[in-house]
VEXVEX-541167 format. One record per residue: residue number from 1; residue in three letters; x, y, z of N, C-alpha, C in turn. Coordinates in steps of 0.05 Angstrom, whole numbers, m for minus. Atoms other than C-alpha are relative to their C-alpha. Last residue first. Layout:
  pos  code    n.xx    n.yy    n.zz   ca.xx   ca.yy   ca.zz    c.xx    c.yy    c.zz
  NUM   ALA       X       Y       Z       X       Y       Z       X       Y       Z
...
This chain:
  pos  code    n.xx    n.yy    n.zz   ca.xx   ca.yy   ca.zz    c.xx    c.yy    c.zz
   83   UNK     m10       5     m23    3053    5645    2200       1     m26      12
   82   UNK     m29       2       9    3036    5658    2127      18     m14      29
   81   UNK      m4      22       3    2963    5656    2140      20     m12      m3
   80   UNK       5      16     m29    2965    5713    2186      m2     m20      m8
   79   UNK     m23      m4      m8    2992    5755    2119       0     m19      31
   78   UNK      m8      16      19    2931    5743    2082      25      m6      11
   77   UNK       9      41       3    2895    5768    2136      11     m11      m6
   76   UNK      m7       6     m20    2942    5835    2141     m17     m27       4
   75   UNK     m25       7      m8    2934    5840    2072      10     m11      20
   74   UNK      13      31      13    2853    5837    2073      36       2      m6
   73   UNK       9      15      m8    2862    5905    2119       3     m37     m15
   72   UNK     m17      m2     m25    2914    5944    2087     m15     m32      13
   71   UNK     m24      16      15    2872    5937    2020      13      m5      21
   70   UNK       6      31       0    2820    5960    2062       9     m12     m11
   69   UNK       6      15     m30    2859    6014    2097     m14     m29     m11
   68   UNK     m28       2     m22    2894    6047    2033      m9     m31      10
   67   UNK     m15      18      15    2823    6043    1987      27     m15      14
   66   UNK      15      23      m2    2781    6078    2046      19     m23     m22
   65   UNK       9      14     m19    2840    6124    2050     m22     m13       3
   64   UNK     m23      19      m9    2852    6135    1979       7      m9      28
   63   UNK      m2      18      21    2783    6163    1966      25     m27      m2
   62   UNK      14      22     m18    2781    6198    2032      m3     m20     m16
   61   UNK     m15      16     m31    2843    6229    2006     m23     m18      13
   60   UNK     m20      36       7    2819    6238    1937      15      m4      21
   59   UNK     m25     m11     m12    2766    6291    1956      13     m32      m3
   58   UNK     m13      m6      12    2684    6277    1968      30       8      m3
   57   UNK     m25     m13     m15    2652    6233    2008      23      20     m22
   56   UNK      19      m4     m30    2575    6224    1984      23       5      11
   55   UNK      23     m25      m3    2592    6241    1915     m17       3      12
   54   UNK     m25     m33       3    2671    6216    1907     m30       7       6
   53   UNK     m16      m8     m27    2639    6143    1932       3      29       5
   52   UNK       9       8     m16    2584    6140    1879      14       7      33
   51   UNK      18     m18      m8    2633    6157    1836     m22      11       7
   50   UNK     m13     m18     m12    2687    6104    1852     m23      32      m3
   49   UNK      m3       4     m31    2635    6051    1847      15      36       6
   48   UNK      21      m5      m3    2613    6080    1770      m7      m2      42
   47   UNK       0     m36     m11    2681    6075    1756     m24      10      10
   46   UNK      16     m13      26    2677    6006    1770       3      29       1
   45   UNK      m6     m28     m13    2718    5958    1824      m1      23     m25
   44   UNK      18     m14       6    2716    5888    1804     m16      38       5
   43   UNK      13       1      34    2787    5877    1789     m29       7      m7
   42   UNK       2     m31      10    2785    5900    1867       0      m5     m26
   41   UNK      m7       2      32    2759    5836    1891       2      26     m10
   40   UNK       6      29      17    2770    5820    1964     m10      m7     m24
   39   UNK      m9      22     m14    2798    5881    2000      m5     m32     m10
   38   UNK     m32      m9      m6    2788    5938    1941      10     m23      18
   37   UNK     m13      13      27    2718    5906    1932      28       0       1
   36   UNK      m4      28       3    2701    5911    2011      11     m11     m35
   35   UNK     m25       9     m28    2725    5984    2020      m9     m32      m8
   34   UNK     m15      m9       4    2675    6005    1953      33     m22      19
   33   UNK      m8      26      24    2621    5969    1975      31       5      m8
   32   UNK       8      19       8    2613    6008    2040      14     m25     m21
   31   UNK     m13       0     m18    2639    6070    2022       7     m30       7
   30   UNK     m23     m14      21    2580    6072    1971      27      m7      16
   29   UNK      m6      24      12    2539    6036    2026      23       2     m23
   28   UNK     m14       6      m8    2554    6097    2072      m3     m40     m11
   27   UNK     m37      m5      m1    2533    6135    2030      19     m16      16
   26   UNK     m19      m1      23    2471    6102    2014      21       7      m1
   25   UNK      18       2      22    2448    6070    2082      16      16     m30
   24   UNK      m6     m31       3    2468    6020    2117     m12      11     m21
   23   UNK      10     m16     m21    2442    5954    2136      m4      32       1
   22   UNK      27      m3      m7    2441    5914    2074     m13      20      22
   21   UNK      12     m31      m9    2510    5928    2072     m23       3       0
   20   UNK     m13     m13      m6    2535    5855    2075      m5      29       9
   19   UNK      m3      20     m26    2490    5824    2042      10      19      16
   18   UNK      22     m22     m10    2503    5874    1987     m14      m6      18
   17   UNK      m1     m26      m7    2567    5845    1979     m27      18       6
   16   UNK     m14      m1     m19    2557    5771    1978       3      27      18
   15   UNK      18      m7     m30    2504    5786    1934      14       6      29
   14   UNK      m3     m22     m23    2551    5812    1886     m11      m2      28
   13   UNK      26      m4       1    2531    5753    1831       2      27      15
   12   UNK       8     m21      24    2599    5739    1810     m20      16       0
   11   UNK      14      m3      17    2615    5706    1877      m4      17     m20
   10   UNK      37      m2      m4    2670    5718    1918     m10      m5     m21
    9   UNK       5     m18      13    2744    5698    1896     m40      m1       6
    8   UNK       9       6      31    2769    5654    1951      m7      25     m20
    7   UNK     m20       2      21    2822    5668    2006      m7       1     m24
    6   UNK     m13      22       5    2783    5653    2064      27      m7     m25
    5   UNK     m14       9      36    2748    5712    2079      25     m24       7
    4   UNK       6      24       6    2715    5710    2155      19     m15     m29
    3   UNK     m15      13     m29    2749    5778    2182      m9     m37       0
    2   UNK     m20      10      m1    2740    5805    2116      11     m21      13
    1   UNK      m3      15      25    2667    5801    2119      29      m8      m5
C-alpha cells in the first residue's frame, strides 16, 4: 500500500484500509491498520486503534516500533520524490 501511495489523503470511508488486511487475521490486523494509518493518515489514528494493538502486542516498544518504522517507511517515499 505504501509502496503505491501517491501522496493523497485516502478515503474517509477506510475501505482502502481494510482492503488491504482482508487477509490477516485479528492481531495482526490491529498491527495491520495501525502501521498503515501512522504512514498515510495518522490524524486518523484512535485510541480505540492503539488498544486493539497494546492487546494482541503488548508494551510500548512494539507500540513505538510499528509507529517508528511506518512513519519511517511513507518518509522514505516521500523523500524519493524529492530527487
Amino acid at each position: 500500500m505504501v509502496l503505491k501511495w501517491n501522496g493523497s489523503n485516502p478515503d474517509l470511508s477506510g475501505k482502502w484500509c481494510n482492503n488491504a488486511l482482508a487477509q490477516l487475521d485479528a492481531s495482526e490486523k490491529s498491527a495491520g491498520r495501525l502501521a498503515l494509518l501512522a504512514a498515510l493518515a495518522p490524524h486518523r489514528i484512535t485510541e480505540e486503534y492503539v488498544h486493539e494493538f497494546s492487546a494482541a502486542f503488548p508494551g510500548d516498544r512494539k507500540l513505538l516500533g510499528v509507529l517508528a518504522w511506518s512513519s519511517f517507511t511513507a518518509a522514505r517515499k516521500i523523500g524519493s520524490w524529492l530527487r
